[in-house]
N, C-alpha and C positions, 0 to 999 in steps of 0.2 A: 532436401531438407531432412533433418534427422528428427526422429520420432518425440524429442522431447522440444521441440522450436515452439511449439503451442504454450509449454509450460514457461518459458521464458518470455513469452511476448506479456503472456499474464502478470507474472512476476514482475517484469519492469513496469508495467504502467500501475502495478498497483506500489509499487515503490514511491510513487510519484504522490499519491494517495495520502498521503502520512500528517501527522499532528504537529504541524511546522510552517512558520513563514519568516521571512525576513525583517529584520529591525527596521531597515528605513521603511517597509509598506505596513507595520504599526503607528510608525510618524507620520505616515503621508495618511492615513487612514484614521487614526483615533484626534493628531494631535499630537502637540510638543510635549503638552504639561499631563499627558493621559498616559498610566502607566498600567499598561496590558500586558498579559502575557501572551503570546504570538499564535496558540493555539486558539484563538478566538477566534481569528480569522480563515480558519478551515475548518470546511463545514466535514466532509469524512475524514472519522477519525480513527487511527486504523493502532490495533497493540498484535505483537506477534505472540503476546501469551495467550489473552483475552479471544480474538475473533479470528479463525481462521479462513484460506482464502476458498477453500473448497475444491480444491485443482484434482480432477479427476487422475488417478495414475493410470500408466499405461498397462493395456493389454498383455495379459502375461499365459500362458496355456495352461491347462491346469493337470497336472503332474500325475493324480492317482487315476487319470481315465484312459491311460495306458498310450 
């Protein structure tokens, strides 16, 4: 495994995370006549400006201690 497989296993499941659902599971959930917008129905709600995900970067040596 290469030293960044950590940062990627993060990254997909928080992709997954995100401020989105599908139109028929507002229909099947709200109703015919009930007009939601889709981010209701997920509870974390994730902005790539707003909240970052904290992902530790890797180990790197530090240069001026010779």
């Amino acid at each position: 495994m290469t030293q960044s497989y950590h940062k990627k296993v993060v990254l997909s499941v928080h992709t997954r995370r995100t401020k989105w659902a599908p139109v028929w599971a507002v229909v099947r959930r709200f109703g015919k006549g009930k007009r939601v917008h889709p981010s209701q129905m997920t509870k974390i709600r994730r902005n790539w400006r707003r909240t970052k995900l904290k992902i530790k970067p890797r180990r790197i040596a530090k240069k001026h201690l010779g």
